[in-house]
N, C-alpha and C positions, 0 to 999 in steps of 0.2 A: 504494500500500500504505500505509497508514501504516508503512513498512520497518521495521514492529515484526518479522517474520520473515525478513529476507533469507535465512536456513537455510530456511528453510521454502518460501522462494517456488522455492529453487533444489531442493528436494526432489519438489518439485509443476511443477518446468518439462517432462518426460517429456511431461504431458496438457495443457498448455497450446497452444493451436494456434500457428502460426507471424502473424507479424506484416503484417495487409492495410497494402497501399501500402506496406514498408519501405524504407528507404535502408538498404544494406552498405557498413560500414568496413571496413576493413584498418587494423589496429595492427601496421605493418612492423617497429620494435622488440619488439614481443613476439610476434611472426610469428601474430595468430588475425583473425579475422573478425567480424562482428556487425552485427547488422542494429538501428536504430532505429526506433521509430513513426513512424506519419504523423505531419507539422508540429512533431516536436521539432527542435530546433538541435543543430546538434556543430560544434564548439571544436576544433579539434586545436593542438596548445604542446610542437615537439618529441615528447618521450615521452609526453606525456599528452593524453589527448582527453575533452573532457568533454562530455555530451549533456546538453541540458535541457528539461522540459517545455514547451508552450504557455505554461502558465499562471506558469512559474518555479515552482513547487510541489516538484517533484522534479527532482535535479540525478544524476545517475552520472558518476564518473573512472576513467577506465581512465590507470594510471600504469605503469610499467615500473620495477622494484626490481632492484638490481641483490644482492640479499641471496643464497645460495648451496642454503639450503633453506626449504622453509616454514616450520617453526618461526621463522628468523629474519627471515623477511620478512614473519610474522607481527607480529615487533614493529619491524618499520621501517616497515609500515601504520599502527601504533600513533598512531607518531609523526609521522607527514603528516597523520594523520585529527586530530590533536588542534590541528593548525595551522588545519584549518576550523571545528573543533567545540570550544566550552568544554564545561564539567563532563561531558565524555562519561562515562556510566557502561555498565557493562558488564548485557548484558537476555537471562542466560541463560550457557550453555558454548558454545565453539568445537566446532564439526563436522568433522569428513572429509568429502567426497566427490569423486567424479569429476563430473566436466562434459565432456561430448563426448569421455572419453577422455584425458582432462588433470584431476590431480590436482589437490585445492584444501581449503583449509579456510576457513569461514564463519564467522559472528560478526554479531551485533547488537548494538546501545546503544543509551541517547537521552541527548540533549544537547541544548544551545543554539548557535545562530547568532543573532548580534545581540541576544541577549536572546529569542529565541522559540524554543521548544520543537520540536525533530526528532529522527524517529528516524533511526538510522544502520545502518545494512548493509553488511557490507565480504566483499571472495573475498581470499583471495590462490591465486591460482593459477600452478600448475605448466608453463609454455608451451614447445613446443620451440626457443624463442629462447636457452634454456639461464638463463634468469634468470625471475622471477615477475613474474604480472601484479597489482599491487593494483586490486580494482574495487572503489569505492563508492558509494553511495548516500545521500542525502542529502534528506530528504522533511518538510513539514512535517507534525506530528505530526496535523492535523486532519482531512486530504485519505488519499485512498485511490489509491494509482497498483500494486497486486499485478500488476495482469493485465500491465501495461505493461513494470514489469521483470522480471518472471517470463518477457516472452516476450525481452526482449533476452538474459536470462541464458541461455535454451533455445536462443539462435539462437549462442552464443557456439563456435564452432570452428576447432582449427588448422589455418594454411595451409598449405599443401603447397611 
């Protein structure tokens, strides 16, 4: 994508097909599921598991916040995201919605890594773990990866 619409990729995951050749995670601390593309990498670190393109181009973190509602784990997102991203600016308003059935609100920015230009897309969602999941994205701004996390976001569901 250039993750200029994270709101938007997850409004459009409904009609995005599911993901050929995926690998499924389990994020035990925040009890959901999710499947990645073919040949991206994932990272798991504790609470956090991060997947990454082939190319390094775009990165997703799925973290576990221990914050009590969205609102305020809306801004403990804030403040992790800005640990990887300088001048993050904000590219639009926070959204509502549901995902598989689990509440969430969305948000997008662009900013810098290292001095080069990316957009940022961030959930924080609502998971039966009792605590939120922050998921972001992180893509350089020139490259286009929509379909890819559009389809991790559509494949995102709690475990049972």
């Amino acid at each position: 994508m250039t993750l200029r619409s994270f709101a938007l990729a997850l409004l459009l995951a409904v009609s995005v097909p599911a993901l050929a050749s995926a690998e499924t995670h389990t994020h035990a601390g925040a009890k959901v599921t999710f499947e990645t593309p073919d040949k991206w990498s994932a990272k798991p670190d504790g609470d956090t598991l991060q997947i990454t393109s082939p190319d390094q181009g775009c990165s997703i973190v799925f973290v576990v916040l221990s914050a009590e509602d969205l609102e305020k784990a809306l801004e403990a997102a804030g403040k992790r995201i800005t640990e990887e991203v300088k001048d993050l600016e904000p590219d639009g308003e926070a959204e509502e919605l549901e995902i598989n059935g689990m509440k969430a609100m969305v948000a997008d920015a662009k900013g810098k890594v290292d001095g080069k230009a990316v957009d940022v897309g961030f959930a924080v969602v609502e998971t039966r773990s009792d605590k939120a999941l922050l998921i972001f994205g992180i893509s350089d701004a020139t490259k286009d990866y929509e379909d890819e996390v559009t389809a991790v976001i559509k494949s995102l569901k709690p475990t049972k």
